[in-house]
C-alpha positions as CSV (number, residue, x, y, z in Angstrom):
1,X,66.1,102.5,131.0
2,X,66.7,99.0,129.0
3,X,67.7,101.1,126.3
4,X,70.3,103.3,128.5
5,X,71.9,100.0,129.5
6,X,72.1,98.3,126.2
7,X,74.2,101.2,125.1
8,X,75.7,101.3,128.0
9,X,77.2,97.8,128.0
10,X,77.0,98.1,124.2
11,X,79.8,100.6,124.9
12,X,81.5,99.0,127.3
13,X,82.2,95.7,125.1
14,X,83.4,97.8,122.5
15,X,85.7,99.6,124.9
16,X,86.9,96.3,125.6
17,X,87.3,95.0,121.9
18,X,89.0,98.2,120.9
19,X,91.3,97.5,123.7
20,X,92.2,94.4,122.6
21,X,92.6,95.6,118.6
22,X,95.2,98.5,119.9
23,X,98.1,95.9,120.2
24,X,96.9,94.1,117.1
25,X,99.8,95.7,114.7
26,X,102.5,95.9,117.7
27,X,102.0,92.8,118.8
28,X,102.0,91.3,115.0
29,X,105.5,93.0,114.7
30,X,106.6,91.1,117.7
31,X,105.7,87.7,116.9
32,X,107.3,88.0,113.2
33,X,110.2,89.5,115.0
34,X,111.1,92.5,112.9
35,X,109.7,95.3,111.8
36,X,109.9,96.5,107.9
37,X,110.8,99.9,107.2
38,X,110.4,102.0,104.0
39,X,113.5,104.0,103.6
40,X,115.2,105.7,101.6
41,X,118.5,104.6,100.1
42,X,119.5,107.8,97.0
43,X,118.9,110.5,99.6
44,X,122.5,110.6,101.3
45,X,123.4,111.3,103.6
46,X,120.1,110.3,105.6
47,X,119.5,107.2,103.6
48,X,122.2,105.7,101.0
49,X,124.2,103.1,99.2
50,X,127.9,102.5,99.9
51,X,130.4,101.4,97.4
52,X,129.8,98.6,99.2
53,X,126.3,98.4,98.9
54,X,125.9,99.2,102.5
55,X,123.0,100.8,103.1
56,X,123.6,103.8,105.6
57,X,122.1,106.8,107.1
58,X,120.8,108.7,109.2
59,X,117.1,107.3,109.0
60,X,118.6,103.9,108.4
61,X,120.2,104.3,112.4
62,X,116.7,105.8,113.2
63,X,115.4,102.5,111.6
64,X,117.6,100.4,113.1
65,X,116.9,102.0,116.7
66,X,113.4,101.5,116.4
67,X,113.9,97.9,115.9
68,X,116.4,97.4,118.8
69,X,114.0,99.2,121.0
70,X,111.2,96.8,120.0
71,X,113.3,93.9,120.4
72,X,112.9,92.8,116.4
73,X,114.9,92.6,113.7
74,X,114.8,95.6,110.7
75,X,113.9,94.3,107.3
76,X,114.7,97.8,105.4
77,X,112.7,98.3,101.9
78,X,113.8,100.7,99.5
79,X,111.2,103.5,98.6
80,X,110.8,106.1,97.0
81,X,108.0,109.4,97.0
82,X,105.9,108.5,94.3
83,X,105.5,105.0,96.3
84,X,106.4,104.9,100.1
85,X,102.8,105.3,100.8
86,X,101.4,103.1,98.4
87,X,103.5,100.6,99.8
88,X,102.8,101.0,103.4
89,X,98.9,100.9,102.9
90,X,99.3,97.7,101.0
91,X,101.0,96.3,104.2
92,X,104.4,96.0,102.1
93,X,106.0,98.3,105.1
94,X,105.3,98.6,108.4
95,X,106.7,102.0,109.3
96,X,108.0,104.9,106.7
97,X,111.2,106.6,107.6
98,X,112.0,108.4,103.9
99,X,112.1,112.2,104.4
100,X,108.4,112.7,104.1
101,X,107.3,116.0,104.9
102,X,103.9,116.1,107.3
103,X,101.0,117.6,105.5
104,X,97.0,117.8,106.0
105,X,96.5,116.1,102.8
106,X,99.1,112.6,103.5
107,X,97.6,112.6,107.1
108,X,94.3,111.5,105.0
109,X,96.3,108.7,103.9
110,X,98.4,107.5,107.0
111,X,99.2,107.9,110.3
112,X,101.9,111.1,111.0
113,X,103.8,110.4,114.4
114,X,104.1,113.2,116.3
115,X,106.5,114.7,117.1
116,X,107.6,115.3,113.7
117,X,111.4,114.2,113.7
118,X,112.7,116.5,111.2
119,X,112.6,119.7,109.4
120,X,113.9,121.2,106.0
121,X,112.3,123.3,103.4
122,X,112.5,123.9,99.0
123,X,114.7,125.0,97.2
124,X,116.6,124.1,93.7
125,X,120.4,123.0,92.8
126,X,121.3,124.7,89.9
127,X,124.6,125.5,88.1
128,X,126.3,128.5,88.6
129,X,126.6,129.3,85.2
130,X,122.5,129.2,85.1
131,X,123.2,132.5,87.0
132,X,119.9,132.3,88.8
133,X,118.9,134.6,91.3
134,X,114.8,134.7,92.6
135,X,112.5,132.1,91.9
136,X,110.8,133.7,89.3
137,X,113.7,133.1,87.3
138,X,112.3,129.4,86.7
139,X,109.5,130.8,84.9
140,X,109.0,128.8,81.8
141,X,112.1,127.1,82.3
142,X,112.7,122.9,82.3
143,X,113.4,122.1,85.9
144,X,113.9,118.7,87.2
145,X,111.9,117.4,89.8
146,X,110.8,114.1,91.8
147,X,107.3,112.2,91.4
148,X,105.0,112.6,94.7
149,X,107.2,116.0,96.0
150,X,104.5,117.7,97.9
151,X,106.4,121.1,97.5
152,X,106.0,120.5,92.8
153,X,102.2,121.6,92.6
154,X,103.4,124.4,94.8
155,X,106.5,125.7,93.0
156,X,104.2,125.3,89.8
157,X,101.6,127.4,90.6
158,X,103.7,130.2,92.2
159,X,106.6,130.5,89.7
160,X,105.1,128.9,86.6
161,X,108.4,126.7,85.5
162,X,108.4,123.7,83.3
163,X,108.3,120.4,85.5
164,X,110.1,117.5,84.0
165,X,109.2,114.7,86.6
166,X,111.7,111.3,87.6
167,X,111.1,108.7,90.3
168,X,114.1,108.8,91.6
169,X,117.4,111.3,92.6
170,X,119.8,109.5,90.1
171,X,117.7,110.2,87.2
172,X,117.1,113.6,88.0
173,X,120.8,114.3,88.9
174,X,121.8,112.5,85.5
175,X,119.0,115.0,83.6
176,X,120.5,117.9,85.6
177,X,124.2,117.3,85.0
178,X,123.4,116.5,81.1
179,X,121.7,119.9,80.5
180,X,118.3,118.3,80.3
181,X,117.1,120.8,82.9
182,X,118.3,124.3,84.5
183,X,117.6,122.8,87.8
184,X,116.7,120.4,90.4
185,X,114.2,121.3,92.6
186,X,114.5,119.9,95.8
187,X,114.6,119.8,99.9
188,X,117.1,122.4,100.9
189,X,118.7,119.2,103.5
190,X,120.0,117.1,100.5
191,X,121.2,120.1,98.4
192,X,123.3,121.7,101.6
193,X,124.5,118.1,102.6
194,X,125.5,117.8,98.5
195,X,127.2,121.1,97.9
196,X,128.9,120.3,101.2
197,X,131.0,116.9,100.7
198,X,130.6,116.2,97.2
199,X,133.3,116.8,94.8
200,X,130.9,116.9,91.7
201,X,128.6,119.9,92.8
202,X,131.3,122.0,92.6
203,X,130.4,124.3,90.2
204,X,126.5,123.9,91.3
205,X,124.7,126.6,94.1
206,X,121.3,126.6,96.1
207,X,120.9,130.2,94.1
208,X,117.3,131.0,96.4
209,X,116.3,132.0,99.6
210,X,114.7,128.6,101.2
211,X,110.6,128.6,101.3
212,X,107.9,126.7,102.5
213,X,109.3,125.0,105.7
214,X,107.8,121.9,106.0
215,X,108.4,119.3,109.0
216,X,108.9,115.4,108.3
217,X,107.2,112.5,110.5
218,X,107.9,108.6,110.2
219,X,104.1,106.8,109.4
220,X,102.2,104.0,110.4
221,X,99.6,102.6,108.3
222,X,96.5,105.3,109.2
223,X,94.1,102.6,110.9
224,X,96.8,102.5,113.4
225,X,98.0,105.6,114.4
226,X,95.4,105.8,117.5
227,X,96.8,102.3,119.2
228,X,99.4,100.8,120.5
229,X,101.3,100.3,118.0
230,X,101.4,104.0,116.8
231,X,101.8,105.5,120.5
232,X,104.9,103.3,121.0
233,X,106.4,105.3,117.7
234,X,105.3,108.5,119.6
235,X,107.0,107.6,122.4
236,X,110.2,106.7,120.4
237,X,110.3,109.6,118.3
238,X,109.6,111.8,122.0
239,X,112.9,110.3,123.0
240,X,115.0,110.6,120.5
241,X,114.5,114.3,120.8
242,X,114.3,114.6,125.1
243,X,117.5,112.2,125.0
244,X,119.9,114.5,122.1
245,X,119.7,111.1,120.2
246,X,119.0,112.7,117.0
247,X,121.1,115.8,117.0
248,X,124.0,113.3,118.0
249,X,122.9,111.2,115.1
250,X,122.7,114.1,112.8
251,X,126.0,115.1,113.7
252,X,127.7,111.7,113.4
253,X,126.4,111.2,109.6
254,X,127.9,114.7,108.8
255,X,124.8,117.3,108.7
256,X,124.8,120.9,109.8
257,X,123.3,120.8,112.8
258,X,119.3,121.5,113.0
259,X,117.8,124.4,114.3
260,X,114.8,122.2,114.4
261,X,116.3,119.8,116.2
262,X,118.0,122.2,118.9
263,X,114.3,123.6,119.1
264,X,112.7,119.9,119.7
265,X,115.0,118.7,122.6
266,X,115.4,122.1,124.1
267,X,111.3,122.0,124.3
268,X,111.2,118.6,125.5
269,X,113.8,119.3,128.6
């Protein structure tokens, strides 16, 4: 019976200490008064430089609106794949809004909000003149690709091409426009939204049939996905779809409209 109720309270004071640690992260944001966001800024048009040096976005006015919600200022960090997650588990970032796609393996690194916010899936930008047509006709080839992609191992293993890997979308789209590679393999979002409104694709194509859907989530460092601080980014993300906030965002920075998207606030009704 002593034993029962040791445990008992045992379990009690750690319901209570738990308690207390879930608005440990939240509560830190709040008294620095902003929050630190990983973004990225050489994906356009959901995160980008300005001739200006603006940066602008889609995710940077998801960013943004996370802050305003939270009452705190957004200190927006540049980052890229091969280091968004390094960065936010060193406590460099407090949040990751970069186009990461959700997978079993990253969820063993940080916390995945759900509901995922986005969708898109892989494909390649290639020049016409490369006259590709299936996927198999990378086999062998050079093909430009990002560090940290969860879609290269993937695409290697399936269609055997020759990965030549950069760290960020300017290398690789110098490499691809200077013959160094056949093409780019990429998220099918950023090649559409290229191919689209920018002059100097012209004479490039998205030659495949898309594969491998894959949706994206914003992060939270992993020990915190279960408190406060990672419900309240539940909560946000559940709201931006219920409300149409990001299918009117989408719209406003110039992307096709989602399927995805349609699907998530539709659901949430």
């Amino acid at each position: 019976m002593k034993s029962y109720i040791k445990t008992a309270i045992g379990a009690a004071v750690a319901a209570v200490i738990g308690t207390g640690a879930l608005a440990d992260k939240l509560q830190d944001i709040m008294d620095a008064g902003k929050i630190v966001v990983g973004v990225k800024n050489d994906y356009k048009p959901w995160g980008y430089l300005t001739s200006d040096g603006e940066l602008v976005g889609l995710e940077i006015d998801l960013a943004k609106d996370v802050a305003e919600r939270l009452g705190v200022e957004a200190e927006l960090i540049p980052v890229v794949a091969s280091n968004r997650m390094e960065f936010l588990q060193q406590g460099q970032i407090d949040l990751i809004i970069a186009t990461m796609g959700d997978n079993e393996k990253r969820r063993e690194v940080v916390g995945m909000i759900e509901p995922n916010y986005y969708a898109g899936g892989t494909n390649v930008i290639a020049p016409k003149a490369a006259n590709l047509e299936t996927w198999e006709d990378l086999r062998g080839k050079d093909v430009c690709a990002l560090q940290g992609a969860y879609y290269n191992r993937r695409v290697t293993e399936l269609y055997g091409p020759n990965l030549v890997a950069f760290a960020g979308i300017p290398e690789v789209t110098s490499a691809l426009q200077n013959g160094s590679c056949i093409a780019f393999l990429y998220d099918n979002t950023w090649i559409e939204s290229q191919l689209s409104s920018d002059d100097q694709w012209a004479e490039y194509e998205m030659p495949f049939e898309t594969e491998d859907p894959q949706a994206w989530a914003i992060a939270v460092p992993l020990e915190d996905l279960d408190t406060a601080y990672g419900q309240k980014m539940s909560e946000i993300v559940t709201d931006w779809h219920k409300s149409g906030y990001l299918i009117e965002r989408n719209e406003a920075n110039g992307i096709a409209p989602s399927p995805f998207l349609q699907e998530q606030h539709d659901k949430l009704q």
